[in-house]
N, C-alpha and C positions, 0 to 999 in steps of 0.2 A: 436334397442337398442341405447340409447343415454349417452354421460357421460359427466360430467362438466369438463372444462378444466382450471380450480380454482384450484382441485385439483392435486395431485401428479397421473401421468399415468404412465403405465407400457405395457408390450410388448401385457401379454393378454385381455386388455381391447384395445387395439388397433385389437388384431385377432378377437375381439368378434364385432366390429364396423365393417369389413370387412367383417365377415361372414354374419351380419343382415343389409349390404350395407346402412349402416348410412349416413346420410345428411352432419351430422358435421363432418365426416373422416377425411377432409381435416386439419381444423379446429385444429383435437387431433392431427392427425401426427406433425401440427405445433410448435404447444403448446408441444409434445413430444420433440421435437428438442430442445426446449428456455430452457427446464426444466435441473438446474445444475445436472450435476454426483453426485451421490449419492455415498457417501465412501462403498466401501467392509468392509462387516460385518468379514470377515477374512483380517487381513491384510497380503500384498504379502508378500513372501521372500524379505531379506533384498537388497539381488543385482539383483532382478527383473527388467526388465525391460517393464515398466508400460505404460500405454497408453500416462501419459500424456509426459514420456520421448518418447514415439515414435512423437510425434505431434514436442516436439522437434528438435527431430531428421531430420524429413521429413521437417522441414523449414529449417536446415541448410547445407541438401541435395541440395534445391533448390538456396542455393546459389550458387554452385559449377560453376564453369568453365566448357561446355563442356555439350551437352544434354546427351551423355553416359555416362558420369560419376554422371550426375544428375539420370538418371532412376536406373544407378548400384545403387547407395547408396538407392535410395526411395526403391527398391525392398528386398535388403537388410535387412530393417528397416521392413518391413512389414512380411519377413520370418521368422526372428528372434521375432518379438513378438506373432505370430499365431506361432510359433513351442513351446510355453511354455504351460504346463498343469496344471500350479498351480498358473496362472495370472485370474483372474473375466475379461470379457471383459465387456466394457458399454453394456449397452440394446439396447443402438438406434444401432449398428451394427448391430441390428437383423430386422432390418427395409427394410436391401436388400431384405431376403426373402419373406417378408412382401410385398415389393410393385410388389414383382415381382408375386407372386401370385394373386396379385387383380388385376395388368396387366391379368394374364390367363383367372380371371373369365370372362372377354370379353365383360360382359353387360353394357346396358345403363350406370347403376348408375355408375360402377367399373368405367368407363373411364372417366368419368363427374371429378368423384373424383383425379384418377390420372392425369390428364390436370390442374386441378385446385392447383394438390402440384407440380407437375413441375413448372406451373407459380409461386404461392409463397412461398415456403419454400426455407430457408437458405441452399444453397450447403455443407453441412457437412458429414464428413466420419459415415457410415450406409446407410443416404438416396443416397449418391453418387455412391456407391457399386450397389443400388436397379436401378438408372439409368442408368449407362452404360451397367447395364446388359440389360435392355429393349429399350435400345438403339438400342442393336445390333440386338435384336429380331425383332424390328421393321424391321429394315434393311431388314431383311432377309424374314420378313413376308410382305413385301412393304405394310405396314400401316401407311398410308401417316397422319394422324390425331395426331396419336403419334409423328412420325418421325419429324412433322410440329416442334411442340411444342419445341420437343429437342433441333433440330438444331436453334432455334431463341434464346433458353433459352443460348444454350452452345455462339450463336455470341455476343449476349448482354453483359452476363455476364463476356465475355474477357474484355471486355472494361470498366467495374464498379468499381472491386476491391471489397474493402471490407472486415471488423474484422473478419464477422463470415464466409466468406470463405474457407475453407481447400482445397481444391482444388487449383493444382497450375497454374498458369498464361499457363505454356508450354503445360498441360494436355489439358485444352483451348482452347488453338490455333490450337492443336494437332486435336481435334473433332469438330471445327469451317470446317475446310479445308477438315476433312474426309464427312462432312454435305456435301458440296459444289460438292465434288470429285462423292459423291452419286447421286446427280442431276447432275450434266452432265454425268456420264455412262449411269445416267437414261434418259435422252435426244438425248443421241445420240444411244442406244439400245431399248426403248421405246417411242419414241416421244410422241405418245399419251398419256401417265402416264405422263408425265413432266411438264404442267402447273398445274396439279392436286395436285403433291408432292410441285411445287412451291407455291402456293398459299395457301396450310397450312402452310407454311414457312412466308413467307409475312405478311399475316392476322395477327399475333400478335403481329408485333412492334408496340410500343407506340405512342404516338404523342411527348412525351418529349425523343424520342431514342437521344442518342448521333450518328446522325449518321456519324459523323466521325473516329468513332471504329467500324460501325459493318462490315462484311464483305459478309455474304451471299445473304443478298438483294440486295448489290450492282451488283454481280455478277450476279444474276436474273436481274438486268434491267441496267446495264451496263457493261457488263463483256464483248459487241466487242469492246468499246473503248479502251482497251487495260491500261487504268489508273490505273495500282497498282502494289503494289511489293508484294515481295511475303509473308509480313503477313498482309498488311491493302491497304484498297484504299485510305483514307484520302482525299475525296469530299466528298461533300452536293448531293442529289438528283439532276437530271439534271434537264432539264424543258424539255427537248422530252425526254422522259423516255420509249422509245418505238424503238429509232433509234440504239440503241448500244446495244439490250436486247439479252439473249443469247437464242439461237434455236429458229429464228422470226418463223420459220415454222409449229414448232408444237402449236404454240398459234395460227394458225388461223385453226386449224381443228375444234375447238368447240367452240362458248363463254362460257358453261356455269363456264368454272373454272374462268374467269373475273367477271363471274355477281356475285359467290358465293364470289368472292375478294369486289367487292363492297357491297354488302348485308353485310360484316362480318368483316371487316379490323379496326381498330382501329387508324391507324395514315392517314393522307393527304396524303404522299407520295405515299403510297399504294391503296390510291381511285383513285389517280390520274393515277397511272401507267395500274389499271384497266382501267380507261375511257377512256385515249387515246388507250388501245389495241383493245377496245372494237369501237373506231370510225376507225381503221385504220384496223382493219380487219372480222367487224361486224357489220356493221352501218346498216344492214337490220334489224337485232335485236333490236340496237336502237329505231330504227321507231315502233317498236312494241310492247315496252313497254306499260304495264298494270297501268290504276291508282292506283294500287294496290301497286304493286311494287315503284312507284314513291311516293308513301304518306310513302310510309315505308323507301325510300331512304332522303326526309326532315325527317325523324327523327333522323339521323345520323348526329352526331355533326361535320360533316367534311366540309371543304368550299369546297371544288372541289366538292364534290359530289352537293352539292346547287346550287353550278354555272351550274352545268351538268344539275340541274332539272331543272332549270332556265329556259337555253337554249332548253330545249326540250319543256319547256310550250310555251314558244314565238315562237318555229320555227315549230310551228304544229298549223291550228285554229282549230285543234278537242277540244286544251286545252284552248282556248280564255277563258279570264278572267270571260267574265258572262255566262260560263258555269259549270266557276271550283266547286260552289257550287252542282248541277247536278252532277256531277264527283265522287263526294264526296272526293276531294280534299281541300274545304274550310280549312279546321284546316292544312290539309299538310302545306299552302300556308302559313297561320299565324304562322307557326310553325318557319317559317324562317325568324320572328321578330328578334328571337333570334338568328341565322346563325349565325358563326364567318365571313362570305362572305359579303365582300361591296355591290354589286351585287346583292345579294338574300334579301338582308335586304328591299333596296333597291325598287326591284319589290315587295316586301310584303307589303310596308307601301303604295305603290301606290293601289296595292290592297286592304288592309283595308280602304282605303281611300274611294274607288269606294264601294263596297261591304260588308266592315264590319264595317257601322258605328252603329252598335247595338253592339258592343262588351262589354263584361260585364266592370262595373266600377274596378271590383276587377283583372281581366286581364292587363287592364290599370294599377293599380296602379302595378303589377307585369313588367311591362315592362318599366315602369321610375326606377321601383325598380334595373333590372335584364340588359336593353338592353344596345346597345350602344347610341353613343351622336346621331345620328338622332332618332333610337326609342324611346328615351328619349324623346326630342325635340314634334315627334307625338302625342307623349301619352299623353302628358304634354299639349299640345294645345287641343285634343279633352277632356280630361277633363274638362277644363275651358270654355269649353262651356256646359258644364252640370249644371242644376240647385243644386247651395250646401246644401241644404237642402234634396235635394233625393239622394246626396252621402252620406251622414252622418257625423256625426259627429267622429264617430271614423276610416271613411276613409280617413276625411279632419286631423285630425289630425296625421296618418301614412304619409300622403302627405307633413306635415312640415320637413319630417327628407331628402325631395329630392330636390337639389335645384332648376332643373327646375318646380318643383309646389311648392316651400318653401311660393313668394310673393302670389302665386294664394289662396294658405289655409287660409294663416292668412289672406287676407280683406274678404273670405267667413268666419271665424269662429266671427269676429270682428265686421261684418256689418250684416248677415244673420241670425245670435243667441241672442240670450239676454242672457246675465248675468248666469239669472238662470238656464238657460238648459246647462249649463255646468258640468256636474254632478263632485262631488269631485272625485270619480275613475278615471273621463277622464282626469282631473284635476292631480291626482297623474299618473297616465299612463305617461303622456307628462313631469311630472317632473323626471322619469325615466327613460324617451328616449332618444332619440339621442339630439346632443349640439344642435342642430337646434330645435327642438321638447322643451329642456330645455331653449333655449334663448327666443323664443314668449311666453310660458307658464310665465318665471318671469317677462314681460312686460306686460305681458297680467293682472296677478295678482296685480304686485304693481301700474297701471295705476286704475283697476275697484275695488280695496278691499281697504279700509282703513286699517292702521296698524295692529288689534286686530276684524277687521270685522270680516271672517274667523273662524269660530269655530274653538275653541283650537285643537279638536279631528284629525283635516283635520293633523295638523301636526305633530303629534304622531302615527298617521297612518300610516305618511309616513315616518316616522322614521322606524318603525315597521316592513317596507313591508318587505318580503324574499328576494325581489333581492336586497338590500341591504347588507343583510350578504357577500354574494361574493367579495366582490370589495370596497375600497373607494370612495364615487361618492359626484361631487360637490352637489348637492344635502342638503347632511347632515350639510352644512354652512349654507345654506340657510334656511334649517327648524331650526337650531339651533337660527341662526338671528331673526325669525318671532316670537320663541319662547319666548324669551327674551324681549319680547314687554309685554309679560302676566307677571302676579302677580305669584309667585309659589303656590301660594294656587288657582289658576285658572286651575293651568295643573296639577297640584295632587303632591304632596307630595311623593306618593306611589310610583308615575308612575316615577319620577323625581330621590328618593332613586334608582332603579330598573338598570336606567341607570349610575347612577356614575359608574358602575365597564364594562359600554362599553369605548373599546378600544380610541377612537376619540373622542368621544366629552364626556366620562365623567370626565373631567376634569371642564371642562363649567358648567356644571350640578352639578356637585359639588359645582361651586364659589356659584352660584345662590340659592341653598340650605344653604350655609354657613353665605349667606347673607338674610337672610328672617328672618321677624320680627314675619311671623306667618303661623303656617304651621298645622290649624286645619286637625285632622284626621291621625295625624299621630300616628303610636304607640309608644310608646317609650318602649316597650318590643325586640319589633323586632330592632327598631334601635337599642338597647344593645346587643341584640343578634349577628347583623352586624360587633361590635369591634373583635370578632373576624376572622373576613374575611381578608384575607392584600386587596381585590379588595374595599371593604368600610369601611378600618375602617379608613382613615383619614376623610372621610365625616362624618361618626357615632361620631367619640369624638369629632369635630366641633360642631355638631348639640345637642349635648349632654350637651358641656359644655355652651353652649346659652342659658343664663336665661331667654330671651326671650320665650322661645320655651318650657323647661322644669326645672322645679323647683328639687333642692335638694332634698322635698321630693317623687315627681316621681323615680328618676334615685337611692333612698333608699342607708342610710349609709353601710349595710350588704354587697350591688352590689358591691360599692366603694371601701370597706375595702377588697373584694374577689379579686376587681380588683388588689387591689396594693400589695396581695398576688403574682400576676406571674411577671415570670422575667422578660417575655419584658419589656426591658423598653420606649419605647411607652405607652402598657398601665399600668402600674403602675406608670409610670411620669404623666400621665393624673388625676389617680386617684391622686394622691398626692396636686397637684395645686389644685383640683377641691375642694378637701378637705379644704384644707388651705383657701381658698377665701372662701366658699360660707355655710361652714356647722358652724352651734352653736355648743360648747361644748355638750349641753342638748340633742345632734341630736344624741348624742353617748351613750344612754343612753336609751334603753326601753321603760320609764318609761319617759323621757322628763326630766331627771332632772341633773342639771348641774355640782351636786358637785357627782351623780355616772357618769355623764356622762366622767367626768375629771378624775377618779378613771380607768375606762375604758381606757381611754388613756393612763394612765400612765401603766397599764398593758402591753397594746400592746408596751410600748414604752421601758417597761424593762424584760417583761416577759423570760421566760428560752425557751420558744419553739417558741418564734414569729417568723417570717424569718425577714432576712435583710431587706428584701424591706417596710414591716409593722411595723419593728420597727422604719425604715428613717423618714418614715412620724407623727410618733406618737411623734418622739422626735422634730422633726421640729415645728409641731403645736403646744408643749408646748412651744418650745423659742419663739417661736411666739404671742404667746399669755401670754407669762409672761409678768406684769406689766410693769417691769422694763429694763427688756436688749430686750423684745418682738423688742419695735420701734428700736432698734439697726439693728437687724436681716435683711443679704438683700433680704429675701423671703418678708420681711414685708415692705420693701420701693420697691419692685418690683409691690410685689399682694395690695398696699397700704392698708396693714391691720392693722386694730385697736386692741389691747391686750380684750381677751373676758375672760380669767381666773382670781379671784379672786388672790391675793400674799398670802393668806392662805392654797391653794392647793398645795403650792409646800413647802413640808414636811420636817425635816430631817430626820425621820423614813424611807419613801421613797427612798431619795437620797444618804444619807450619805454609806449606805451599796455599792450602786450601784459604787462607787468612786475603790472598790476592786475588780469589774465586771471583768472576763478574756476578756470582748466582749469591743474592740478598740472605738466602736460607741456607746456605755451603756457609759464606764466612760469620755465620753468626753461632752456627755450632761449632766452628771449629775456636772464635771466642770462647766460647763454654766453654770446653776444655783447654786452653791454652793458658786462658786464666788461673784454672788450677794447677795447670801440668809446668809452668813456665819455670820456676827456681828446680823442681826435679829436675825437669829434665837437662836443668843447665844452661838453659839457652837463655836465661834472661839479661845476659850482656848482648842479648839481639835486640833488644826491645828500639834501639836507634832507627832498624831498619824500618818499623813499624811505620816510625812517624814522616817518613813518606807518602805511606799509600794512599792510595787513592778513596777508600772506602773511610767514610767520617769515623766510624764506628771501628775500625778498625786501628784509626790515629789515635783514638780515646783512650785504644789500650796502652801505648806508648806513653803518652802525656801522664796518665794515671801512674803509670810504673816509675816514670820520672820526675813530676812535679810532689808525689806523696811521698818521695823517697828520704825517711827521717821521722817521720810523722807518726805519733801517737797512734794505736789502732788499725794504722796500715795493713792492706792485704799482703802478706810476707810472700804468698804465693808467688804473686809478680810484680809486688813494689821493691824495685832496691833500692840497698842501704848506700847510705852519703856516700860512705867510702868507697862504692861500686860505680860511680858516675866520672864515665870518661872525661878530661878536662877537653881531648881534641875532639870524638864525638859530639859533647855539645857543643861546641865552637861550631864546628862544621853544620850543626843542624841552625844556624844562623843563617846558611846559606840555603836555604831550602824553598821549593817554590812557593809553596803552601805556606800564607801568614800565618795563619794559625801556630805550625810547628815554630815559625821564627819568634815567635811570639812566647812560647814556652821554653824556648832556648835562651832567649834575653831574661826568661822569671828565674829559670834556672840557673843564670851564673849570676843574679840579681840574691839569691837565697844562701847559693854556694858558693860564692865569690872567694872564700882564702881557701877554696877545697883547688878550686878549677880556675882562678884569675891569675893574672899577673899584668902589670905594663906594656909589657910585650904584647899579649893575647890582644890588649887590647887596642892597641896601633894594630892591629890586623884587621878587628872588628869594624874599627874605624870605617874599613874602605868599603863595608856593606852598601850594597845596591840599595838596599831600603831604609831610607832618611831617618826612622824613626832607631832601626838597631844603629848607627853611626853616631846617632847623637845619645841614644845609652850610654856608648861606648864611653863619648866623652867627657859625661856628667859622670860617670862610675870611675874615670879618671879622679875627676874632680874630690870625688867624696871619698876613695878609696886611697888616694894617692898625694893627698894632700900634703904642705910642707909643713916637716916637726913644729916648729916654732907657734903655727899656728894652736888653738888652746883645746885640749883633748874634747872635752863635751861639743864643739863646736861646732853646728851643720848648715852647709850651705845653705844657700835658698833652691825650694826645691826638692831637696834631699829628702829621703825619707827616714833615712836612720843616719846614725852616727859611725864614722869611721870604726871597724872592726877589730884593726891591732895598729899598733902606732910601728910595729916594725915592718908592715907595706907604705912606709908615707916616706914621702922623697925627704933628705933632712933640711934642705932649704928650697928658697924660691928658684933661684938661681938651680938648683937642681933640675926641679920641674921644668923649667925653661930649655934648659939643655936638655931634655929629654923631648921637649913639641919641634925643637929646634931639628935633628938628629932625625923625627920621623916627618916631619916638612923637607928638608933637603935630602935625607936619603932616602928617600917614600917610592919603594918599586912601582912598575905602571902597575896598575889597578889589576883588582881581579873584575872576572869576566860578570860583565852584566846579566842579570837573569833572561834567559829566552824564552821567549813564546814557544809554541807548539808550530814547529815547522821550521824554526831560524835556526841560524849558527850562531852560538858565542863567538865573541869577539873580544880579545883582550883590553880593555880600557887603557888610554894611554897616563904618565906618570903626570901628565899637565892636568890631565879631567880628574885623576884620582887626587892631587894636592889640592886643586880649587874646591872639590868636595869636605877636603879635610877644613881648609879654611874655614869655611860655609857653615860646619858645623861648633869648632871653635867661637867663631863668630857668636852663633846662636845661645851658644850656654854663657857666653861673656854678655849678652844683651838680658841673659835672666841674673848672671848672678855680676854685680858688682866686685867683688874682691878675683874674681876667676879673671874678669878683665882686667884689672890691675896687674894678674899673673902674665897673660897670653898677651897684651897691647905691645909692649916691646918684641916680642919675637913678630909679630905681625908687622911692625915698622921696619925690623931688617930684612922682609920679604921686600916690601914694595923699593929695592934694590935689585929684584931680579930680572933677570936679563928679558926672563919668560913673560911677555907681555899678560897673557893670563893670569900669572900669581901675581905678579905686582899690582897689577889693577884689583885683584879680588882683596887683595893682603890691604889696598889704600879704602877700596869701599868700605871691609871692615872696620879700620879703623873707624872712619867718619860717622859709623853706623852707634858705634860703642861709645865715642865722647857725648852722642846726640843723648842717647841713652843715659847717662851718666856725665852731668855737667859737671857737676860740682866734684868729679874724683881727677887725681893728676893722674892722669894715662898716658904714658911715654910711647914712645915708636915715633913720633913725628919730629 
């Protein structure tokens, strides 16, 4: 039974691997260990104490002072969390019983598997538990294969450290010295067991051991020198590793636990400590080695041991060199091309030399590939005496990437080949390879190809290739450069679009598309389709808006107007331009015709349901193409466009409504043209209505058209002339809610006064709601209206100018008096007060509108001296009125105007 270790394992699929003694055991226990804790589906009590506070705990145990007081607290910590019955333990603690039971089943496989998780599995508590217990079985059951393993696992891993260690440094040290302690009771009560227990020990240091932490090998082959204290030796292997070994006695009762050390050992130290034991107290055995056993000893990656075979070939003529094929030693011998041994390389290359000059080419090229600097050197010479045309062409070029054959390949690929047997694969292969491999390939190509020789295909190929995805490789400059040599309608269009959105060089491939005059075959479906990519769409609206490439009506008005539909504005900026430069009115239109097609726009441009982005564009393409302010416009000295609408499309039926639009961007284009279009179209005796509205911008155009009326440089368009200024219109725009307009209505008959004034108008003006037009009214009396007698130059206080013509001035005082007279006693009830938003006017009665009049009389008699001298007598024959109101305002004023003016005789009292 087999299970993936992808997935999530658990304790019984690990019993069930056990049971059907699975291959992969090792493999799941591993991968059981790596796999996070999984949360308890209940959670603990709130003052539980939990695994990962024991893990805790037992590291701040081990800092303690004192090894008793370190073991008190660890055992502590482990009573108190095994004494709780409502804590989940993890799973992998359940892995002691686990391993210790595949220890029992005793078979082949079971120990294959436990050997192999000793070696590599992480020391963490569960599988830790499962080894000391079988540690100690071992022990006890003198099973030296187990016991080997352990004690090398527990000396190593003193010395490593390491995250996922749980296990502490002193436990360590602790089972290092009891390993140790084991073999020598066993040496000095066993002797004959002792090299057997030792050499399972031995056998599996590394070659990369640190070995100046470990401590049990060393005691096996130097423990009578007496170098160490009592937790490390802290030496390298000795070079007689045979003189200071402990119990020299019992290693000379048998070789075979030397020969099973050499056959099995993994690091040098340990072949070596074999072969000297084995020459100093077994050298008959020596001599009686099997070529059996010596072809199996050159397969063993250790130099000692090659030096050993070495010496046993040369010091015997059973093994003389032209017998070694006979022997069936040939391949041993070769085998020690590759030795880590100076020595054995050494005798091998003199042997191939004599013996194996038939060696495959593909060997060769494996040993320039694989050996060191002499079998490199060998290889590299017998090759170049081979004819290059019977190595090949794709072994001459693996031969460019090494550089003792780098000169030999390229004069065989350069002199031995032509041109054309170069196939484009080999061709792309070597563009692929190694720098070496890549540097004769682009000498090779730009010496025999002209620029565009080279089918386009070769380099889109190798653009193409899979081992490109992996990695940025020079390469892709170089196919880009060769590229760039073609026409884009040579490399395709298609293939060209495909790569803009590669990471490196579609930016390249973008210019080169951006830039082509002609790009048959492409679709411009799918390129529109492309705008919405963010990987192509600045290629796509490039390519799009290139009249080169495709016409307005390919890329269809509908696509365009959808386009400047969406928000981005990328593509509705696109659409926009594209529009403006390159489409006719008529384009907008079904039917091709220009004055629906202008209809249509002007819908999209004021319509109620357009969006912002399609109205921007429809109102732009009308300023733009209006006759008159079009060339103004800076889209139109940008996109140097010429005006394409007729001045008869832009309507006032269309515009003039649009002016009271709630939509900021509706009445500001319909300003634009209204501005221009206003005396055409005749409608500039409307301009009164303007100065209501509501929109500031809107009243601006009113004010403009009314206050500049007369005026040097004025826009004629829709400034009128003096003589176009209603005298009742602006009267009426006195009464207006908006200060502002009331405000322009008082400059206006303050400007135009003999155009638009009279007496009359202004006992009307009088009865304004708004204190400040009421009392214009009455100082514009004053200065406008004054009595002949008084002296032509002569201006009130106050006044800003001089009376206008002397035939509006009343001819005497007494005139004017009869005139305040006449509009105090005959003075209809008032006009209506301005209303708020929500009220009813209400007519003001003729008492509140005379007391007003007073009020303001009043006021201009308190600024100007001589006015009160006019107006004090007609205000004395008020305070006779019956109307409690005027007679009392008529006597305040008075009192108000002598206070004012002592020293003038003011009559009325």
């Amino acid at each position: 039974m087999s299970t993936s270790t992808s997935d999530a394992l658990n304790s019984a699929d690990l019993e069930r691997l056990v049971q059907a003694e699975a291959p992969d055991l090792a493999e799941a226990v591993i991968a059981f260990l790596a796999q996070p804790e999984k949360a308890s589906e209940t959670p603990p009590p709130k003052d539980a104490f939990t695994f990962d506070k024991l893990l805790r705990t037992l590291t701040q145990a081990q800092a303690r002072h004192g090894s008793e007081s370190r073991r008190t607290a660890s055992t502590e910590a482990w009573q108190r969390y095994l004494a709780q019955k409502d804590v989940a333990h993890p799973p992998r603690l359940a892995l002691a019983d686990l391993l210790v039971a595949l220890y029992a089943r005793n078979t082949d496989a079971s120990r294959a598997a436990l050997v192999d998780i000793i070696r590599r599995a992480d020391l963490r508590f569960g599988l830790w538990g499962g080894l000391k217990r079988i540690y100690k079985l071992a022990e006890a059951r003198h099973d030296a294969e187990v016991f080997g393993v352990l004690a090398w696992r527990f000396d190593v891993e003193r010395g490593r450290g390491g995250y996922n260690r749980e296990v502490s440094a002193g436990t360590l040290t602790y089972l290092r010295r009891r390993a140790w302690r084991y073999l020598r009771h066993l040496g000095a009560a066993v002797p004959e067991l002792y090299p057997q227990f030792a050499v399972e020990v031995l056998r599996h240091y590394e070659a990369d051991a640190s070995w100046y932490s470990v401590w049990v090998a060393h005691h096996i082959w130097a423990h009578g020198s007496g170098n160490y204290t009592a937790t490390s030796f802290s030496i390298q292997p000795p070079a007689d590793m045979v003189k200071h070994r402990a119990f020299p006695d019992a290693w000379k009762r048998s070789p075979d636990a030397l020969m099973r050390l050499l056959d099995t050992c993994y690091s040098d130290p340990a072949a070596r400590f074999a072969i000297q034991g084995l020459r100093k107290d077994h050298p008959e055995t020596l001599r009686k080695v099997t070529p059996a056993w010596l072809d199996r000893l050159a397969r063993r990656p250790l130099a000692s041991a090659h030096d050993f075979l070495v010496e046993t070939l040369q010091g015997s003529p059973e093994f003389h060199q032209g017998r070694l094929r006979a022997l069936g030693l040939h391949e041993a011998v070769l085998a020690l091309l590759l030795s880590p041994s100076d020595r054995a390389r050494t005798y091998a290359i003199e042997y191939a030399r004599a013996h194996a000059q038939d060696l495959p080419a593909e060997r060769l090229v494996e040993l320039v590939a694989q050996g060191a600097n002499d079998v490199k050197a060998y290889a590299a010479a017998t090759l170049e005496k081979r004819n290059p045309r019977e190595l090949g062409l794709e072994l001459l070029g693996r031969l460019l990437s090494f550089k003792p054959t780098t000169g030999f390949a390229a004069r065989s690929l350069e002199q031995s080949f032509d041109r054309a047997e170069l196939s484009a694969a080999f061709l792309r292969d070597l563009y692929l390879g190694s720098s070496e491999q890549l540097a004769w390939v682009k000498g090779f190509v730009s010496s025999k190809y002209a620029a565009t020789e080279l089918p386009v295909a070769f380099w889109k190929e190798l653009l193409e290739d899979p081992r490109l995805e992996k990695r940025p490789h020079p390469v892709e400059g170089l196919a880009v450069k060769a590229l760039s040599a073609y026409a884009p309608a040579v490399i395709g269009p298609e293939w060209l679009l495909d790569k803009t959105a590669h990471p490196r060089i579609g930016g390249t491939v973008g210019n080169w598309l951006m830039r082509a005059d002609s790009l048959p075959g492409l679709d411009v479906e799918r390129v529109k389709g492309l705008v919405f990519s963010s990987k192509h769409r600045a290629v796509a609206l490039a390519l799009l808006g290139n009249r080169k490439l495709f016409t307005p009506r390919q890329l269809t008005v509908p696509w365009l107007l959808a386009l400047a539909r969406r928000a981005d504005p990328q593509l509705h900026g696109f659409a926009h331009r594209y529009l403006l430069e390159n489409v006719m009115p008529a384009d907008f239109s079904d039917a091709g015709d220009a004055a629906a097609g202008l209809e249509r726009l002007f819908e999209l441009a004021l319509g109620a349901k357009q969006p912002v982005q399609v109205r921007g564009f429809a109102q732009t393409y009308l300023r733009c193409h209006h006759p008159v302010i079009g060339p103004e416009q800076p889209e139109s000295k940008s996109y140097e466009l010429k005006p394409k609408a007729p001045r008869k499309a832009y309507t006032p039926e269309k515009l003039w409504p649009a002016l009271q639009d709630s939509r900021d961007d509706v009445r500001r284009f319909a300003l634009a043209i209204v501005r221009a279009e206003l005396r055409a179209w005749g409608w500039h005796t409307r301009v009164y209505e303007l100065a209501d509205a509501e929109a500031k911008e809107v009243r601006n155009l009113a004010y403009d058209a009314l206050l500049k009326a007369g005026e040097e440089g004025a826009d004629a368009r829709h400034v009128l002339h003096p003589e176009e200024l209603d005298p009742v219109k602006v009267f009426s725009l006195t009464e207006s809610t908006k200060r502002s307009t009331r405000e322009v209505a008082v400059e206006l008959i303050r400007r135009h006064y003999a155009r638009l004034g009279g007496a009359e108008r202004l006992a009307w003006l009088m009865q304004s709601a708004d204190r400040e037009v009421g009392l214009f009214a009455v100082r514009l009396l004053w200065e406008k209206h004054r009595p002949t007698h008084l002296p032509e130059g002569w201006k009130p206080s106050g006044a800003k100018e001089a009376p206008v013509a002397a035939t509006e001035r009343f001819a005497n005082v007494d005139a004017l008096r009869t005139f305040l007279r006449r509009m105090l006693f005959g003075l209809p009830p008032g006009r209506a007060k301005e209303a708020r938003e929500g009220e009813v006017q209400r007519r003001l009665s003729a008492s509140v509108a005379k007391r007003r009049v007073i009020e303001l009389v009043r006021d201009l008699g308190l600024e100007d001296e001589a006015f009160a001298r006019v107006v004090a007598p007609v205000l004395g024959e008020f305070t006779g009125s019956l109307a409690k109101g005027e007679w009392q305002s008529c006597l305040a004023s008075l009192v108000q105007l002598r206070s004012a003016h002592p020293e003038a005789q003011l009559g009325g009292l």
